[in-house]
VOGU-3710 file (C-alpha; in Angstrom, 3 decimals, decimal comma):
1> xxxxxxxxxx> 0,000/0,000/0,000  1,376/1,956/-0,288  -0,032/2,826/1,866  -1,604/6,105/3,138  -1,557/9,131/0,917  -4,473/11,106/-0,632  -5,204/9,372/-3,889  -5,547/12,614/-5,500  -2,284/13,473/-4,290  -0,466/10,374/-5,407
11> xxxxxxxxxx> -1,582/10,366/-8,914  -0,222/14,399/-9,210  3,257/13,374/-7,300  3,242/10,086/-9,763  3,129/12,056/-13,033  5,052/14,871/-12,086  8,046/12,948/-11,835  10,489/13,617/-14,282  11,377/16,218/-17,106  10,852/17,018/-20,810
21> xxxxxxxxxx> 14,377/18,497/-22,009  16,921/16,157/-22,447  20,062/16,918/-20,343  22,101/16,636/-23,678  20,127/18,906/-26,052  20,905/22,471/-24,234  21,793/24,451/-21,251  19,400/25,080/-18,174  17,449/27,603/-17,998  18,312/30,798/-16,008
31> xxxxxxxxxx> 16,973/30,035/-12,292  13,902/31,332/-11,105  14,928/34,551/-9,538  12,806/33,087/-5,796  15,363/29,867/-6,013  17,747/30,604/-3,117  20,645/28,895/-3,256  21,065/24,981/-2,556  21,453/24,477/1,174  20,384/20,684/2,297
41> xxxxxxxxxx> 19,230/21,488/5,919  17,540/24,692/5,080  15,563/23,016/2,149  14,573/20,428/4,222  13,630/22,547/7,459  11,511/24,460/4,292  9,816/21,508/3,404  8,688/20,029/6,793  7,713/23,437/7,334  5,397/23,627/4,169
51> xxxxxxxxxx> 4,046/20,068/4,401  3,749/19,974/7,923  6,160/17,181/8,698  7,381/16,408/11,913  10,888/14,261/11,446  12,408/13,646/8,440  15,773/11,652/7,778  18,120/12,237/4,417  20,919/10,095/2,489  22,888/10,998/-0,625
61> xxxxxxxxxx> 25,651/9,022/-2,131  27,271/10,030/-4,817  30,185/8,670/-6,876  30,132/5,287/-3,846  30,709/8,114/-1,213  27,968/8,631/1,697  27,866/12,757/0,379  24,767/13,264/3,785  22,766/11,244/5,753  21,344/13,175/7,955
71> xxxxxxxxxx> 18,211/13,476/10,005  15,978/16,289/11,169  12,773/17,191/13,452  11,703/14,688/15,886  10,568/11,324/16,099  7,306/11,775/17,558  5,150/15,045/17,895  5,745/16,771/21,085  9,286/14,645/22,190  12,459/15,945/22,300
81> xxxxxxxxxx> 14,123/12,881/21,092  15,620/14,040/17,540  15,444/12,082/14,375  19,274/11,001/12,846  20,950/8,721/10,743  20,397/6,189/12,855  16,196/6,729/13,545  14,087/3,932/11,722  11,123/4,402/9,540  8,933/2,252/7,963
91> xxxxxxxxxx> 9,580/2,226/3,935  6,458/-0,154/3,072  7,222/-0,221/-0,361  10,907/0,353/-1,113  10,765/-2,821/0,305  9,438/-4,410/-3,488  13,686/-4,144/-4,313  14,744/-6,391/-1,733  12,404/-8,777/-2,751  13,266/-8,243/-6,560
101> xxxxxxxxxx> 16,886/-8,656/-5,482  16,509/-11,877/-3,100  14,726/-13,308/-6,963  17,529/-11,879/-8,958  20,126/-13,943/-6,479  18,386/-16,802/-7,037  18,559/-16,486/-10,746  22,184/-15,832/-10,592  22,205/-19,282/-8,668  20,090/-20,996/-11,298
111> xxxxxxxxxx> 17,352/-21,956/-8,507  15,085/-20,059/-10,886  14,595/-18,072/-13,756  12,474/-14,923/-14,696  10,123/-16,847/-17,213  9,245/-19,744/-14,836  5,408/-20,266/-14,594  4,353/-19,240/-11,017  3,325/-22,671/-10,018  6,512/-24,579/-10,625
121> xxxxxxxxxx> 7,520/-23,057/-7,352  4,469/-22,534/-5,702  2,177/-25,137/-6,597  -1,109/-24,114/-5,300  -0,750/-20,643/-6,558  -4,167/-19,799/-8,560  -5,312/-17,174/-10,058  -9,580/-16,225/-10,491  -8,762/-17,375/-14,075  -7,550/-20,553/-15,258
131> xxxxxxxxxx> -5,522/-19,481/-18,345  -3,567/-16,821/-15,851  -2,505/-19,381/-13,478  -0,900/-21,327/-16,419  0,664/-18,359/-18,071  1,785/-16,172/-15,198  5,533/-16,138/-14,613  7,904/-15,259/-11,876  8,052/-12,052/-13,987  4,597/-11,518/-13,858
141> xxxxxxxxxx> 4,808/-10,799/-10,268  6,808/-7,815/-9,663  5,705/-6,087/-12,906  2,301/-4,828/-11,927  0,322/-6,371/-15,451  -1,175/-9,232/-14,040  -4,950/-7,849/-14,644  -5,777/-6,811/-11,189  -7,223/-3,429/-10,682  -4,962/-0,801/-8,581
151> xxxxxxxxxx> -4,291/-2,255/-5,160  -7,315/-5,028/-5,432  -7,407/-7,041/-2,175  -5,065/-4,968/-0,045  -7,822/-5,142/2,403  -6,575/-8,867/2,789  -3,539/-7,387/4,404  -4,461/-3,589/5,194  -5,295/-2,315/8,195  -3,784/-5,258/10,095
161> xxxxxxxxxx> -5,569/-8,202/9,091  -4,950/-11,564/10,719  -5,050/-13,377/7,771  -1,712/-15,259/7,237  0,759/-14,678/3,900  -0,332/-18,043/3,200  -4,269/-17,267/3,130  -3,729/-14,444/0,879  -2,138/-15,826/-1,740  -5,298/-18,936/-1,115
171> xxxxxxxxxx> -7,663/-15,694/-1,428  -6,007/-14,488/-5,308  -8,562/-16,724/-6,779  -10,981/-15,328/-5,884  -10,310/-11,641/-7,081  -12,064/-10,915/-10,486  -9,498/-9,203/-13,043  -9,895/-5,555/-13,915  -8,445/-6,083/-17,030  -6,738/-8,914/-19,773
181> xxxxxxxxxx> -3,659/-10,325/-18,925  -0,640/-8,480/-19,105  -2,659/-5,501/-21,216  -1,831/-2,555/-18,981  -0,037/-1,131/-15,884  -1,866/-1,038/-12,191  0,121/-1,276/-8,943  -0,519/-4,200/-6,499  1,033/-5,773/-3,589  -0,574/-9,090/-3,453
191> xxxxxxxxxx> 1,309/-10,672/-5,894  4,428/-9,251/-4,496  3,132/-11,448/-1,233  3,675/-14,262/-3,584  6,679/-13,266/-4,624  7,974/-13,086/-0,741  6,668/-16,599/-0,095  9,238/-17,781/-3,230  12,330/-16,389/-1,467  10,619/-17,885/1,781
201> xxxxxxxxxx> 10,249/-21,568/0,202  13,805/-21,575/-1,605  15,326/-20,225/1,476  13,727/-22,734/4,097  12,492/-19,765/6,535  10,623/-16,734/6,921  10,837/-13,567/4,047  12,302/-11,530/6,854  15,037/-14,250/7,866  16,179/-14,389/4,508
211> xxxxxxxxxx> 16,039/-11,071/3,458  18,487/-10,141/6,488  20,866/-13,493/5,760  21,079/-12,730/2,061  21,436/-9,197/1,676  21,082/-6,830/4,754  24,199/-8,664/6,265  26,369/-9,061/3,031  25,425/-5,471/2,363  26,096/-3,784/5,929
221> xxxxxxxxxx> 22,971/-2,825/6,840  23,086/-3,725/10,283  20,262/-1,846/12,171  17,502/-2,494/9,656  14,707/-4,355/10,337  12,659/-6,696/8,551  8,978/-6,767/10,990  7,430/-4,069/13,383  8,129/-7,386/15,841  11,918/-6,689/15,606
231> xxxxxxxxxx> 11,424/-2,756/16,331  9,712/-3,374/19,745  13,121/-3,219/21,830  14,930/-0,477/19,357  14,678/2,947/20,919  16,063/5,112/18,223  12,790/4,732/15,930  10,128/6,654/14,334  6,568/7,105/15,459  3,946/7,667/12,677
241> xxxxxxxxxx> 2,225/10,763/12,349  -1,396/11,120/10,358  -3,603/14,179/10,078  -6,738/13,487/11,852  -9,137/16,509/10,810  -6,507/18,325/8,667  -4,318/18,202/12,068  -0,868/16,098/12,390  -0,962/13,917/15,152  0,811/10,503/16,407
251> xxxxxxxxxx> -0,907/7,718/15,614  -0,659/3,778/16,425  1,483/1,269/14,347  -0,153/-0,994/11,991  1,945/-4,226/11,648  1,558/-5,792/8,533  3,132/-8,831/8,426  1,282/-10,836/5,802  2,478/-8,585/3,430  6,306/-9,136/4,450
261> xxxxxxxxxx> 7,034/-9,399/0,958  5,898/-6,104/-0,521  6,520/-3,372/2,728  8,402/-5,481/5,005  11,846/-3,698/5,751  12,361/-0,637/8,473  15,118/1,125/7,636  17,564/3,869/8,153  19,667/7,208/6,416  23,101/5,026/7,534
271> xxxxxxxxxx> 21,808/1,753/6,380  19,971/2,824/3,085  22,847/4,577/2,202  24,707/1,438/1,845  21,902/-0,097/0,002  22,027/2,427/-2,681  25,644/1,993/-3,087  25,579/-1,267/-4,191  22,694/-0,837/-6,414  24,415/1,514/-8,128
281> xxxxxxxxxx> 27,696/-0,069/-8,673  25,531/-3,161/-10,352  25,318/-5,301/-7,386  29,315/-4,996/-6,535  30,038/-5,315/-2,659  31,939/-2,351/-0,845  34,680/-4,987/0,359  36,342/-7,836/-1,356  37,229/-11,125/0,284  39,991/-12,119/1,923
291> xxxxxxxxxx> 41,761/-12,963/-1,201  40,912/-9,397/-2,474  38,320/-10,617/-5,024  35,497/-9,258/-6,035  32,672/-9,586/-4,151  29,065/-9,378/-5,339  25,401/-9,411/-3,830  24,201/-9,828/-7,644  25,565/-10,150/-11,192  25,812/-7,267/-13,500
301> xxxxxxxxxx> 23,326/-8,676/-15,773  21,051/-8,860/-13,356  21,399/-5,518/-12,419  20,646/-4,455/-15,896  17,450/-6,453/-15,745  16,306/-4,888/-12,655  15,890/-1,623/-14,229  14,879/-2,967/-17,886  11,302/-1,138/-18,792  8,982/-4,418/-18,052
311> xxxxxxxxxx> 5,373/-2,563/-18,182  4,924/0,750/-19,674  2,818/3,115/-17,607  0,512/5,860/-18,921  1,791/9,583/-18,939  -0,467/11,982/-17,947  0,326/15,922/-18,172  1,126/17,475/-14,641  -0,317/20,786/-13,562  1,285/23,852/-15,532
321> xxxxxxxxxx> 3,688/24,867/-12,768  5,086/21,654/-12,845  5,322/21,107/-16,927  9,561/20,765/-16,385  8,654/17,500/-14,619  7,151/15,787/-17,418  8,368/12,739/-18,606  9,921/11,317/-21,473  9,197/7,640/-20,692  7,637/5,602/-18,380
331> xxxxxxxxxx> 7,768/2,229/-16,972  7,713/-0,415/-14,205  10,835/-2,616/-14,200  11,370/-5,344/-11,149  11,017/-3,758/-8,073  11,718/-0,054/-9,207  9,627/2,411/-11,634  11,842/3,388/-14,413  11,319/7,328/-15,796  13,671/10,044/-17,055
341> xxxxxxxxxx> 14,415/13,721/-15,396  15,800/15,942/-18,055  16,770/13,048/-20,394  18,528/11,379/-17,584  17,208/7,696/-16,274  16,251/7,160/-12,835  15,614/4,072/-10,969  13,174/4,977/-8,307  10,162/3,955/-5,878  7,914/5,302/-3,015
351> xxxxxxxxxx> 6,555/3,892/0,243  3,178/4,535/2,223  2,099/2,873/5,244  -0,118/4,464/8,027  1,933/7,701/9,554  5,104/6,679/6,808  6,423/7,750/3,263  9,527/7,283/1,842  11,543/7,803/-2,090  14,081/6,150/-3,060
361> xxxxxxxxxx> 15,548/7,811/-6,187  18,404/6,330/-7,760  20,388/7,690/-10,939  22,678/5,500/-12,586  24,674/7,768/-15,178  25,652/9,732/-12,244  25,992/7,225/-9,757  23,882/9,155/-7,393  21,450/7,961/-5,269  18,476/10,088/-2,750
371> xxxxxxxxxx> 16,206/8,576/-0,094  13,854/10,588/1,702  11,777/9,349/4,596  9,236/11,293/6,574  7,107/9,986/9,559  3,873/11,789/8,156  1,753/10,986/5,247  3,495/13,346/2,581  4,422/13,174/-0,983  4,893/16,793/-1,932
381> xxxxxxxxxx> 7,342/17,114/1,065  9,763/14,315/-0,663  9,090/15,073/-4,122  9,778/18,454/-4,061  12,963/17,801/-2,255  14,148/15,593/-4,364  13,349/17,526/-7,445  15,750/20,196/-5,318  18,576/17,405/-4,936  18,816/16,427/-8,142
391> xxxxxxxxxx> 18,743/20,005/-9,346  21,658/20,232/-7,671  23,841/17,118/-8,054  22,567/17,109/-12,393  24,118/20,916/-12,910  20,388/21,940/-13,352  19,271/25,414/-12,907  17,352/25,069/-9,413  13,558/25,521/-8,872  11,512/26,698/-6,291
401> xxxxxxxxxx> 10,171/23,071/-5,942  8,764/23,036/-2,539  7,017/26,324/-3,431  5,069/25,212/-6,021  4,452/21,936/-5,143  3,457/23,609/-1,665  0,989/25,317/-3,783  -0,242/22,982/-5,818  -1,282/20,464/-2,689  -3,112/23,283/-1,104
411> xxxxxxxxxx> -4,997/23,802/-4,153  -5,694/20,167/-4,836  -6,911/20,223/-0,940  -9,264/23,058/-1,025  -10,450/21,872/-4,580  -11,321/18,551/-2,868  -13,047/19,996/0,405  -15,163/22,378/-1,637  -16,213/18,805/-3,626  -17,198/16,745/-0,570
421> xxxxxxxxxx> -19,159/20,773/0,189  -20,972/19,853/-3,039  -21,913/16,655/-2,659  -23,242/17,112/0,796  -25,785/20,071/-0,495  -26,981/17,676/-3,193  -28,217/14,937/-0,404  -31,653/14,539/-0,224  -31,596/15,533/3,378  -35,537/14,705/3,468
431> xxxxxxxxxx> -35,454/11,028/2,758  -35,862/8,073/4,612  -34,020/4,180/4,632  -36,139/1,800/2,639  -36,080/-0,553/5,725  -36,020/-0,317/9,392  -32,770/0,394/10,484  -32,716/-3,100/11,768  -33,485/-4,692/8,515  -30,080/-3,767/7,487
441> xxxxxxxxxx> -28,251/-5,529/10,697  -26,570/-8,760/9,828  -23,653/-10,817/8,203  -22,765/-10,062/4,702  -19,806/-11,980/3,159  -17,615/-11,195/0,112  -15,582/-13,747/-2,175  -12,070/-12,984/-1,246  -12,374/-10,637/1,893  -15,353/-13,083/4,087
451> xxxxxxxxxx> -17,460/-11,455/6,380  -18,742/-8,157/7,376  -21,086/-7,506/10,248  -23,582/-4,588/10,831  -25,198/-4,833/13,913  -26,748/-2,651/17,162  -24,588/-1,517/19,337  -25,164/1,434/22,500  -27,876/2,403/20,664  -25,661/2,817/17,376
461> xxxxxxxxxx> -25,405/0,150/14,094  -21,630/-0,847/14,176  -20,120/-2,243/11,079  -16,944/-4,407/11,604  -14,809/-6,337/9,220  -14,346/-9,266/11,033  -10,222/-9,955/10,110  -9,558/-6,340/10,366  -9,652/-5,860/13,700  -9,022/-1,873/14,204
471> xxxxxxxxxx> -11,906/-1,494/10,604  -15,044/-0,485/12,704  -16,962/2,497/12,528  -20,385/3,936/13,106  -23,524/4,026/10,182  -24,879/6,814/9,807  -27,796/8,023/6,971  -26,703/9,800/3,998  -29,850/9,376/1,731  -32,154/6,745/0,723
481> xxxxxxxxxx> -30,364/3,264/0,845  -27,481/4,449/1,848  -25,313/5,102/4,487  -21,876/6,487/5,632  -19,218/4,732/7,793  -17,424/7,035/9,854  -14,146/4,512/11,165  -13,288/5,330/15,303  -10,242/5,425/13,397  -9,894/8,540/12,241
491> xxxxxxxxxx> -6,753/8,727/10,831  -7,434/6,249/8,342  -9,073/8,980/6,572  -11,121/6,701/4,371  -14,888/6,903/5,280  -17,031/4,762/2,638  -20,374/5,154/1,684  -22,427/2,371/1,713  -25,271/1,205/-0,428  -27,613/-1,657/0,243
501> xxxxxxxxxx> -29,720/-2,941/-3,035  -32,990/-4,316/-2,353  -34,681/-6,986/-4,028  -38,214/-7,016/-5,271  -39,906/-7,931/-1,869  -37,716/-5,920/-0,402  -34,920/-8,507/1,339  -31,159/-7,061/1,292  -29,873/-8,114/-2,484  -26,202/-6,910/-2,131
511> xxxxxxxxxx> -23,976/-4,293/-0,391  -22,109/-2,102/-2,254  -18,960/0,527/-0,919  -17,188/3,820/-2,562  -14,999/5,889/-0,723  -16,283/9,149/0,209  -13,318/11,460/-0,714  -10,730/11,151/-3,274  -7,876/11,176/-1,726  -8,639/7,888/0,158
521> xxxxxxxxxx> -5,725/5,753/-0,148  -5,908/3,132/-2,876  -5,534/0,485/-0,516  -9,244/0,960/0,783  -10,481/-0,795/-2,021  -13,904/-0,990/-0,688  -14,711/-0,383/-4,115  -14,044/-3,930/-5,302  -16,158/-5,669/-2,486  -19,662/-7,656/-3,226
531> xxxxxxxxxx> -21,139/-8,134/-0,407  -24,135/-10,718/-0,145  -26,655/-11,484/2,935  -24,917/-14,857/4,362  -27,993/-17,146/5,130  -27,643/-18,602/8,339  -26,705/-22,036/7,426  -24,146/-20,915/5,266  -20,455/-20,907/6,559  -18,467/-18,058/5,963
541> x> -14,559/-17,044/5,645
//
């Protein structure tokens, strides 16, 4: 999941992400005359000022030299404790390339290859159609063009769910496809899962246990962590941060365990620094053996393949004041997004988890890597920063970045505020539920999530999602046959309505959900859910 930014947010950060004039054709343009000169801390004190970010940690390498990692703010809103290279965050997503790696090692190793079908190494593996299950490769799996819609059953895994790696990839088959096979580009996680449970299986233990054996001790990277579990005696960590009624404020973890494979690793500036360093010198270690050879975590061909274009992704055209940050190309490789700033490739991916986001921008050309993590729910905050950074390190005329992307999330804000303004005025304020609210109480069951209860509680009608544990909230009447659940948690910032169907004699037919606003995070894919009346001889999931 990426999991939590505003939607609306996400898409403008995704296709603003690189530039239209190639860094060969001319010079920069003259700098803006409001673009100070580059200063690291004071950008970055800028930024969390603008975004409204309370810690926020740094690392740039450059030429296989650690040029910062640095941290700044706090770790948690209203402690002193400071955040530094050493403070880990969650990176929920930049945790796809340590998954892609741990399957490039084992390619190197000939224990598997790219174009193996799926089920050759996990043999129940099953997707909702039969032909996919045959056809889907190893490949398939990190590439985002299996079919499924953007982040379909991430409710299997998000907010904490207790359903086990294991019964997610069980639940696959039963998600309908959004699309053919392999026809377009849309971000998942779940078959990342899958891909987690194949470096579990060839490994003989957990993701997490190999994951640390195979790469975060060869590389050096001896503080991250692979589980929330791990985190639970480390002191020098993070606290996530959420705005609950457009206010920042600490909220809870959310462990997420089952989905080990696809946000899995903690990390920090120190440690990631070291990660990017071997990316970008093609898998080489920093130190040789004791015989002074070479030492590698991967091969240099399957570096290459790592950021080979694998799915193209659709460009859309950014908001005026951002028109320098259009790109060239596209695409999704294995376990990075592939795009161009200026002409110039980069190798790059974000994170989002509740209270969490983190970039990971990597440039090969230059051999210059940036990763940016922030313990609030931000993307203009990291963008814009490293829009600033790479300004800087490419010989690019700078831009006041954080300014107009500052601008540009306040306007998207407001724009979205005065919506949900709209739609409320249009409610039929007057009308009335079909049904006693009673009527509507009960057990409703979908294919691949299982049940969902509505039912009286103090006087209220509770609806509960009976594996997600912290996904309760009250019902309230928005018109007709449908209703509004407001979650008691409110940072999740993803109220749904919801819309019962009636049959002719006037029996529940089906349950339907939509998120209320649009920048509910993609992972809340209510949307996809079919929820039927369960009869009361019927057994449920």
């Amino acid at each position: 999941m990426n999991r939590l930014a505003a939607a609306l947010l996400l898409a403008l950060i995704a296709n603003a992400a690189v530039a239209t004039t190639a860094h060969a054709q001319s010079a920069p343009a003259a700098a803006s005359a409001d673009a100070a000169a580059f200063n690291l801390e004071a950008d970055v004190l800028r930024s969390m000022r603008t975004f409204n970010v309370p810690g926020m940690a740094i690392a740039i390498v450059k030429d296989g030299k650690v040029v910062a990692a640095r941290g700044f703010g706090v770790r948690k809103l209203g402690a002193p404790a400071p955040v530094d290279a050493g403070t880990l965050f969650e990176v929920a997503s930049n945790s796809k390339a340590f998954t892609a790696v741990a399957l490039a090692m084992l390619v190197d190793e000939g224990k598997l290859a790219w174009d193996d079908p799926v089920t050759k190494h996990l043999p129940d593996f099953q997707m909702f159609d039969a032909y996919v299950t045959h056809e889907m490769t190893v490949r398939d799996l990190l590439t985002h063009r299996s079919g499924l819609g953007l982040g379909a059953g991430d409710l299997l895994w998000w907010p904490t769910t207790t359903f086990s790696a294991d019964e997610i990839i069980e639940k696959l088959r039963y998600i309908r496809p959004a699309t053919s096979f392999r026809n377009s580009y849309a971000y998942d996680n779940l078959l990342y899962i899958a891909a987690g449970k194949i470096v579990a299986s060839k490994a003989g233990k957990s993701w997490g246990e190999a994951v640390r054996e195979r790469i975060l001790v060869p590389v050096g990277m001896r503080t991250t962590t692979t589980s929330l579990a791990e985190n639970a005696s480390v002191a020098n960590q993070s606290s996530p941060h959420a705005n609950i009624d457009d206010r920042i404020a600490v909220v809870k973890p959310m462990p997420a365990p089952n989905g080990a494979g696809a946000v899995g690793i903690n990390t920090n500036a120190d440690d990631i620094a070291r990660w990017m360093m071997v990316l970008l010198d093609a898998g080489k270690l920093p130190a040789g053996g004791a015989d002074g050879k070479e030492q590698r975590l991967f091969s240099q061909a399957r570096s290459s393949e790592l950021w080979t274009a694998q799915t193209p992704i659709a460009i859309a055209e950014p908001k005026p004041a951002l028109a320098a940050t259009r790109p060239n190309f596209r695409a999704y490789g294995l376990g990075f997004e592939l795009k161009d700033y200026r002409g110039v490739k980069l190798a790059t991916h974000g994170g989002a988890l509740q209270g969490f986001y983190s970039q990971v921008t990597l440039v090969p050309q230059a051999k210059l890597g940036i990763a940016i993590f922030t313990n609030a729910e931000s993307s203009p905050a990291m963008t814009a920063l490293q829009y600033r950074i790479l300004d800087q390190y490419l010989d690019f005329a700078p831009t006041d970045w954080i300014g107009r992307y500052g601008d540009i999330a306040r306007e998207a804000h407001d724009k979205e505020l005065a919506r949900l303004q709209s739609e409320a005025g249009k409610r039929v304020a007057k009308s009335q539920p079909s049904l006693a609210l009673a009527a509507y109480d009960g057990d409703y069951a979908d294919a691949w999530y299982g049940k969902v209860t509505i039912a009286a509680e103090g006087g209220k009608h509770i609806m509960r999602f009976s594996r997600t544990p912290d996904l309760n909230g009250t019902l309230e009447h928005f018109q007709h046959d449908t209703f509004i659940v407001r979650w008691k948690e409110r940072n999740f910032n993803a109220d749904a309505y919801v819309t019962f169907s009636l049959n002719p004699d006037g029996s529940i037919e089906r349950v339907k959900m939509a998120p209320v606003s649009m920048e509910t995070d993609f992972s809340f894919d209510f949307a996809d859910l079919n929820l039927l009346p369960v009869k009361a001889n019927k057994k449920t999931p």
